[in-house]
C-alpha positions in Angstrom: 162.7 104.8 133.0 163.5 101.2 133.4 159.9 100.5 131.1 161.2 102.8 128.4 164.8 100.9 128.4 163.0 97.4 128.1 160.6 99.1 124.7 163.6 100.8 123.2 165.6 97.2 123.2 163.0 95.3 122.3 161.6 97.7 119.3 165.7 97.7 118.0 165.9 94.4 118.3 162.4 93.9 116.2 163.7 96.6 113.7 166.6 94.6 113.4 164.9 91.3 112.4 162.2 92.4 110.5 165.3 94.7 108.1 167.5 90.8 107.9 164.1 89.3 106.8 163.7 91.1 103.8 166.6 89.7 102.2 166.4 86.4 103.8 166.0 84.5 100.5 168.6 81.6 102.1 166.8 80.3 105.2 164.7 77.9 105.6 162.1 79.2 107.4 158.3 80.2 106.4 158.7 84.1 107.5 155.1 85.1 105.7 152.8 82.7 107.7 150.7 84.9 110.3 150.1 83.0 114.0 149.0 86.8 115.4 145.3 84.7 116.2 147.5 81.9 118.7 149.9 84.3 120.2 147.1 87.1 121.2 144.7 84.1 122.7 147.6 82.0 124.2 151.1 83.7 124.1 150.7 84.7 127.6 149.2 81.3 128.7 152.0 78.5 130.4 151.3 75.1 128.4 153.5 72.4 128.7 153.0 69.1 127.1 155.4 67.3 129.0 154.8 63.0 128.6 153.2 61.0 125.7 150.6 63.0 123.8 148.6 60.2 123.5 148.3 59.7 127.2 145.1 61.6 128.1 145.5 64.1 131.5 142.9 65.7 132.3 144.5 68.4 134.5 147.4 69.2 132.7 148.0 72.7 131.2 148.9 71.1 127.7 147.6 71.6 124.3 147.9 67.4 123.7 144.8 67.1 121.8 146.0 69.6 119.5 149.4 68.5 119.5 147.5 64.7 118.6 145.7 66.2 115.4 148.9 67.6 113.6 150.4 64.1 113.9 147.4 62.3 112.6 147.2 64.5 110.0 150.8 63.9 108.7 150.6 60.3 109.7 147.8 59.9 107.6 149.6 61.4 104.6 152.8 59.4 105.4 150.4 55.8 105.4 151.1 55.5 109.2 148.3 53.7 109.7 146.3 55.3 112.8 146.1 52.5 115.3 149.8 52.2 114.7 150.7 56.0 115.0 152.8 57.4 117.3 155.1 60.7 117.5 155.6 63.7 119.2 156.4 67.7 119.1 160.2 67.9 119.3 162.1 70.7 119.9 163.5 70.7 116.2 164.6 68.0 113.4 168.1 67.7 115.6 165.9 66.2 118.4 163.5 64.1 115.8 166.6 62.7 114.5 168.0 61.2 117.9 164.9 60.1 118.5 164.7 57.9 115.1 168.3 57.2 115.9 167.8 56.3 119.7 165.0 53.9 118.9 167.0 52.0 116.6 169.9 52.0 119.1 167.1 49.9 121.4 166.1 47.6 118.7 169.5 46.9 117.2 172.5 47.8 120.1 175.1 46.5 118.2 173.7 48.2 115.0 176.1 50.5 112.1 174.7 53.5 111.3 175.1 54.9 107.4 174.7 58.0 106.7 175.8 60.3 103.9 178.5 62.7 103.7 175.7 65.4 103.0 173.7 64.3 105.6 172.7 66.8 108.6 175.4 67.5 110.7 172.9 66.5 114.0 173.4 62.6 112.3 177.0 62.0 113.5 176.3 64.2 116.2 173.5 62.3 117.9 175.6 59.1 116.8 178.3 60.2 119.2 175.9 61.1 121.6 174.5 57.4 121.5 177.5 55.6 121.0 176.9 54.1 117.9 179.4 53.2 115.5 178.6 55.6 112.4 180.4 55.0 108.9 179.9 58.3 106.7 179.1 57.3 103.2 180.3 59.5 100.2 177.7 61.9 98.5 177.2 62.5 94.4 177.9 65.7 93.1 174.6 66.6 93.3 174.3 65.6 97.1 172.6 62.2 97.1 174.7 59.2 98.7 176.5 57.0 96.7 174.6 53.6 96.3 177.7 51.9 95.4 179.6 52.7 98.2 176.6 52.2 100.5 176.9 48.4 99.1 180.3 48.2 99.4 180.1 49.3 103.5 177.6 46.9 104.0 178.9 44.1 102.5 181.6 44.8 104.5 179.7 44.4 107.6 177.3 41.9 107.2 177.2 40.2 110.4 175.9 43.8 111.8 172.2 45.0 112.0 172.2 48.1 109.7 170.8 51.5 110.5 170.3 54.0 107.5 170.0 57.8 108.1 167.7 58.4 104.4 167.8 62.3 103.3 164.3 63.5 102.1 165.7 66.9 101.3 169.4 67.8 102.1 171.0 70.4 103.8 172.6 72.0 101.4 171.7 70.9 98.2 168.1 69.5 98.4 169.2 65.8 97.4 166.5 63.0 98.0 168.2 59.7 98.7 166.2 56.6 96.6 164.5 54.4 99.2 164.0 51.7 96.5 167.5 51.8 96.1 168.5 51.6 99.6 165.7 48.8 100.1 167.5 46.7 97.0 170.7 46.9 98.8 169.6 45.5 102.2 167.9 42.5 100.4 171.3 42.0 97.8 173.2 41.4 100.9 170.1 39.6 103.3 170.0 42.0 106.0 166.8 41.3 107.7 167.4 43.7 111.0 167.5 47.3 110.3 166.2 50.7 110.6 165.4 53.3 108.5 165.4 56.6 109.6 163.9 59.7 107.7 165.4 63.1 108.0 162.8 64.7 106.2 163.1 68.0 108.0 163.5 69.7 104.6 161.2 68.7 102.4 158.3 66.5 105.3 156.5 69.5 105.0 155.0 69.6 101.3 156.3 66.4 99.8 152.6 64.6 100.3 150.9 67.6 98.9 152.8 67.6 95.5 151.8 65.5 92.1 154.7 63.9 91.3 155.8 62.9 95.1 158.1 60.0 96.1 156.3 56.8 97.6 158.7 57.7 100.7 156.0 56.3 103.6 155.1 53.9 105.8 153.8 51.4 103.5 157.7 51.7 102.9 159.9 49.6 105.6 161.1 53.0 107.2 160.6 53.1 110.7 160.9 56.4 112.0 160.4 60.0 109.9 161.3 63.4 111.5 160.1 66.7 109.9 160.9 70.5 110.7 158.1 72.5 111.3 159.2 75.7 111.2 160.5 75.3 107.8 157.6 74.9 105.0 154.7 74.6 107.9 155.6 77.8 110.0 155.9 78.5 113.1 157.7 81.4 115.0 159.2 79.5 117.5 161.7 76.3 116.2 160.0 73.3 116.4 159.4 69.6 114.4 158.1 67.1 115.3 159.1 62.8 115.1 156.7 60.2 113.8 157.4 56.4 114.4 155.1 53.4 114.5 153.7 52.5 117.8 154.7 49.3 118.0 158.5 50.0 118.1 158.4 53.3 120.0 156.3 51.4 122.9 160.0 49.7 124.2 161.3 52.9 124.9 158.0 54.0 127.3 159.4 54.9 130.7 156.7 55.1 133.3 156.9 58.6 135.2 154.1 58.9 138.0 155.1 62.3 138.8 153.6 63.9 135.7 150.8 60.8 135.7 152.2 60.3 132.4 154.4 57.5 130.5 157.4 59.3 128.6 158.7 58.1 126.2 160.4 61.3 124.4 164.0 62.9 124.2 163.0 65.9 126.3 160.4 65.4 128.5 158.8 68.8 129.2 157.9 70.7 126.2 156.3 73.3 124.3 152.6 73.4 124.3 152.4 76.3 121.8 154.6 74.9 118.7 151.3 72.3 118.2 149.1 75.3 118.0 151.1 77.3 115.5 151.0 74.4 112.9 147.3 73.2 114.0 146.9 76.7 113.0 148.2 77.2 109.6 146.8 73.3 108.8 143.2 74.4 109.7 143.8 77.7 107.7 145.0 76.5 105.0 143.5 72.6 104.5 145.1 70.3 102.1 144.5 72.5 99.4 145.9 75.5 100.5 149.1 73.4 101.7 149.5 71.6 98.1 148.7 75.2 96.4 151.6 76.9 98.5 154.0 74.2 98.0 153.2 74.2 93.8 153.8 78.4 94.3 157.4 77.5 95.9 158.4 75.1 93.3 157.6 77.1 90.5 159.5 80.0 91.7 162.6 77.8 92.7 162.2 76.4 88.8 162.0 79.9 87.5 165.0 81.2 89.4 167.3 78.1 87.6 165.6 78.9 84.9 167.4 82.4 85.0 170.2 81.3 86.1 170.9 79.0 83.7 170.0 81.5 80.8 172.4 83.6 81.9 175.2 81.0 81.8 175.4 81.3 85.9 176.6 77.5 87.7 173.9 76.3 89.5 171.3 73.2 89.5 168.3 72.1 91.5 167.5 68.6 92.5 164.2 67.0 91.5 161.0 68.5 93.5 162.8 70.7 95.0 162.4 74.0 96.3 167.0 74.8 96.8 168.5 76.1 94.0 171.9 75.4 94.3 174.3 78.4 92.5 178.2 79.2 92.4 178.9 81.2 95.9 178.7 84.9 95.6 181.0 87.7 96.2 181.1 87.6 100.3 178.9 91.1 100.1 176.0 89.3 98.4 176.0 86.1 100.4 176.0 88.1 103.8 173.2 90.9 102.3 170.7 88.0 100.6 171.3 85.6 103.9 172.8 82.8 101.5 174.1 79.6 103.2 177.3 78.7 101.8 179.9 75.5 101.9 182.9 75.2 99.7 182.6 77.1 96.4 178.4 76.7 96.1 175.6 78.5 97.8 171.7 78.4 97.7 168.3 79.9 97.3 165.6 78.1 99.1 162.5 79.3 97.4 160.4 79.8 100.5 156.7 82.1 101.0 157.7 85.0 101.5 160.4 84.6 99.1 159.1 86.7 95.9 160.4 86.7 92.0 160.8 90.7 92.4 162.8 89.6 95.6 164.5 87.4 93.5 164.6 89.9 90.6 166.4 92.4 93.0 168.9 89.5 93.7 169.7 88.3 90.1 170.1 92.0 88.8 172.8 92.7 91.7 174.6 89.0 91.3 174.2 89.3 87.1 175.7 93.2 87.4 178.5 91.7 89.1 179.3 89.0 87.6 179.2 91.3 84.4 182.0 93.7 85.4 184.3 91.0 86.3 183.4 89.6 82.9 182.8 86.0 84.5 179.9 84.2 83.0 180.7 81.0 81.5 179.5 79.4 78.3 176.5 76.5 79.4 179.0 73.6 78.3 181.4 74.8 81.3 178.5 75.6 83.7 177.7 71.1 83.6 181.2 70.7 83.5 181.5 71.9 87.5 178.5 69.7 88.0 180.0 67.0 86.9 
């Protein structure tokens, strides 16, 4: 009796997921990747990879070496040169981001942090958490910060090192802040200690594999770069993971004999499985297949403007990529497609299992409404809400 209870919640609750997936087309999460290979070998195995993955153990029960591959392979596609690479699985981009944030804190205590306005809202979050003072910058229309008044709040504050929270793929709107820009700014006004921080939890995941991608890298003066990898990647369990150079993370290593271990991450015990699910997919699919996936998302995110705009509907997208911002819905559409929504715009994110008959299925409903209530606008007014 009690088995039967624990299979009839379990299949409702499974019922119940699987139905919201199929008009998920808001999230962003990779909901067609298949990791049935790691969860029938390993999903009933305990693997913790608790301490610095670079740290060899050799009786652990951790999945390190694994773990170790994902980040050289990103590391090597983000010019983080190998001998000075080091990162670690975090328990999402919230955790990546106070770790890029703490290690600045250590380099630079009495450091500003700027951040944008559409910025993650774990940024001023993990600012209080570390006590640092934070000055929100504005945001363009279109969701990308405001170089002018970034100038303007560091002139203001010269005497202070400056730490910069750089968006590689906004929230809401899918904005990429300009790292040349940002770099001209700290030299106009001769700041010479600072940090850049990447929130690339967004967008980390396919930017490298694209043609036209932004020179947003290590080569770069950023210092530490935090990607979501249950976004584009997949995984079915949330998850990112932080990369920094070695040769700044080192002052935060705390020695810990008890796990035989230095630590020098945010959480200290941690998933052993979340390396396995992206090892996974990055094995499957190679380069290639990464590069071709992330083409197939861009193109259906350009299509889906494309229709949009045709139709005379308020939206844009963002250079490279894959949100397609759009005027929000009737509330019945926004909760039945999954949309996220702030202030009077919501947005697609064109995602794998996101297809253009899924999206078809979408526009007709959206397009049939919008009909009826006789509220499509002529193009000229559509730019003039962007504007």
């Amino acid at each position: 009796m009690i088995s039967d209870n624990i299979t009839t919640e379990l299949e409702r609750l499974r019922h119940t997921i699987l139905e919201r997936a199929e008009t998920s087309i808001g999230t962003p999460v990779n909901l067609a990747a298949d990791h049935s290979q790691i969860i029938s070998l390993l999903g009933n195995v305990f693997l913790n990879n608790v301490g610095d993955p670079f740290v060899e153990r050799a009786n652990g029960l951790v999945s390190h070496e694994f773990e170790r591959e994902v980040l050289r392979f990103f590391g090597k596609h983000y010019a983080l040169d190998e001998a000075d690479l080091w990162g670690y699985f975090t328990s999402g981009s919230t955790e990546g981001n106070l770790y890029g944030l703490w290690l600045a804190r250590e380099r630079f205590p009495d450091a500003v942090l700027y951040y944008s306005v559409d910025s993650h809202y774990s940024i001023p979050k993990n600012a209080r958490i570390l006590g640092l003072e934070a000055v929100e910058i504005p945001s363009s229309p279109r969701g990308e910060i405001d170089y002018e008044a970034l100038d303007h709040a560091v002139q203001a504050r010269t005497r202070y090192p400056v730490i910069v929270n750089l968006n590689c793929g906004t929230t809401m709107k899918g904005a990429i802040d300009d790292l040349a820009r940002i770099e001209s700014i700290l030299d106009k006004h001769r700041i010479n200690d600072f940090h850049i921080h990447v929130d690339a939890a967004l967008f980390g995941g396919y930017l490298p594999f694209i043609d036209d991608a932004l020179e947003i890298n290590f080569n770069r003066p950023i210092a530490s770069l935090a990607i979501s990898g249950y976004k584009f990647i997949g995984s079915p369990v949330p998850c990112g993971f932080v990369l920094a150079r070695r040769t700044l993370s080192a002052q935060l290593t705390q020695e810990a004999e008890y796990i035989q271990s230095p630590d020098t991450t945010v959480s200290g015990s941690r998933s052993g499985h979340t390396p396995l699910f992206l090892w996974h997919r990055i094995r499957s699919l190679g380069e290639e297949g990464l590069a071709q996936e992330a083409r197939d998302c861009l193109s259906l995110a350009e299509w889906c403007q494309e229709q949009l705009e045709a139709h005379g509907y308020p939206c844009f997208r963002n250079g490279r990529s894959n949100i397609v911002v759009l005027r929000k819905p009737n509330p019945e559409l926004v909760n039945r497609w999954r949309l996220l929504s702030q202030g009077e715009w919501s947005h697609i994110i064109c995602m794998q299992h996101v297809t253009k008959e899924k999206l078809k299925e979408f526009l007709r409903e959206l397009f049939q409404e919008e009909t009826e209530k006789g509220s499509f606008l002529p193009r000229g007014q559509c730019q003039e809400l962007l504007s």
